[in-house]
Structure formats: structure tokens, C-alpha cells
C-alpha positions as CSV (number, residue, x, y, z in Angstrom):
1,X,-15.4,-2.8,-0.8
2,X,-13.7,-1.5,2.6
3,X,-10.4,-0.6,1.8
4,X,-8.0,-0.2,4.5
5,X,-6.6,3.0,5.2
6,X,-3.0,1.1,5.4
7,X,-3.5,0.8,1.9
8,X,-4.9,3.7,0.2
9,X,-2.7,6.3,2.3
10,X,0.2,4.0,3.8
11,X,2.6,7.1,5.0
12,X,-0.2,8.8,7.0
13,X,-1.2,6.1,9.3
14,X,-1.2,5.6,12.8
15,X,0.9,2.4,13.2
16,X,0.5,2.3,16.9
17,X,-3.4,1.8,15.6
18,X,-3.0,-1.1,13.1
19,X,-2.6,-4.7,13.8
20,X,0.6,-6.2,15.4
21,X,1.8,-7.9,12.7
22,X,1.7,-4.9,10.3
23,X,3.0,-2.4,12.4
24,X,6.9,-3.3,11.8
25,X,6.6,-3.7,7.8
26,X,4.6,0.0,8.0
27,X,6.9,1.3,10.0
28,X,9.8,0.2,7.0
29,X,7.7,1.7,4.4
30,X,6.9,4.8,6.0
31,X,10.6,5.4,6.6
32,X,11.9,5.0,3.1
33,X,12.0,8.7,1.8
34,X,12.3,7.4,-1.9
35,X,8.8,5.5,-1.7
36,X,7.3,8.3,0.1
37,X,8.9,10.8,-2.4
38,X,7.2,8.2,-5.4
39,X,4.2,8.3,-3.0
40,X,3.5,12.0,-2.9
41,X,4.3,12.5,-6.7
42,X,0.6,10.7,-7.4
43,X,2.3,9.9,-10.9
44,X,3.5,6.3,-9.0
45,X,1.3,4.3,-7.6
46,X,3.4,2.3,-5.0
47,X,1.5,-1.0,-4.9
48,X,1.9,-1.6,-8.9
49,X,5.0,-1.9,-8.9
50,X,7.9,-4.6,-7.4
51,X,9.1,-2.0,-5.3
52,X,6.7,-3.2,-2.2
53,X,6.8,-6.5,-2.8
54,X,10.4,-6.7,-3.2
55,X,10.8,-4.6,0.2
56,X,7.7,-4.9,2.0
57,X,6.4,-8.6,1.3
58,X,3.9,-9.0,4.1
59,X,2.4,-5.4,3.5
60,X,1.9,-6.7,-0.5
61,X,0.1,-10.4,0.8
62,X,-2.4,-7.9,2.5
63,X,-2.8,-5.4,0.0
64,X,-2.2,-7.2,-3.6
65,X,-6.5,-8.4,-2.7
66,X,-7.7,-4.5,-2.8
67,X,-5.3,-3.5,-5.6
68,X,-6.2,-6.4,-8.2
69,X,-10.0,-5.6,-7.7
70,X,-9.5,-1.7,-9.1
71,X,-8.6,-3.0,-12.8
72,X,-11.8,-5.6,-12.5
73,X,-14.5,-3.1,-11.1
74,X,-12.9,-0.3,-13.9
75,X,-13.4,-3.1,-16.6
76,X,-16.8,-4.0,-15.5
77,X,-18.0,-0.3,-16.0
78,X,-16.8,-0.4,-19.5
């Protein structure tokens, strides 16, 4: 599976590089301290929680595909 790099490291990307319609809802994530704070800690993964889709609905549309297929692939392994 390709995972975007929007998605696995969301405060590091070039949003001047990503497509239109994600560039303003990156641009919101990457400027809420708090998130990035939660981000950095590696104790919080950022798309398990509400706090995304709650703030950031587009960005979790996109990215809900690539985080629900982690739990599966882990299970399959088991």
C-alpha cells in the first residue's frame, strides 16, 4: 500500500507540493501547536482520534482509507 506522505508525517510536508484541494486543510493542521505538540509526542496518533475529524474533515475523508487498513493488515499477521 502507498501511503501518502500527507498522512504519515502531516507537519513536515510541502503544501505548496500537494493537491489544491488539500493544501488549505494542511495548512490548518500544520498550524495548530496543540496537534503538532500531540504529533511529536509519538504517544498520540493524531488520525485515531476525533480531533481531525472534528477540525480537519476533508484531510480525515482522505486519510480514514490508509488508517483503517493498519488494524486489518496487523490482524491478518496474527
Amino acid at each position: 500500500m502507498d501511503i501518502p506522505i500527507w498522512v504519515s508525517i502531516p507537519f513536515e510536508v510541502n503544501v505548496a507540493e500537494m493537491e489544491l484541494s488539500l493544501q488549505e486543510p494542511l495548512i490548518e493542521l500544520q498550524s495548530d501547536e496543540i496537534m503538532r505538540a500531540k504529533f511529536k509526542d509519538g504517544k498520540y496518533n493524531i488520525w485515531k482520534t476525533n480531533d481531525v475529524a472534528t477540525k480537519c474533515p476533508l484531510l480525515w475523508d482522505k486519510a480514514q482509507f490508509y488508517v483503517i487498513a493498519f488494524p486489518t493488515s496487523y490482524l491478518v499477521g496474527i
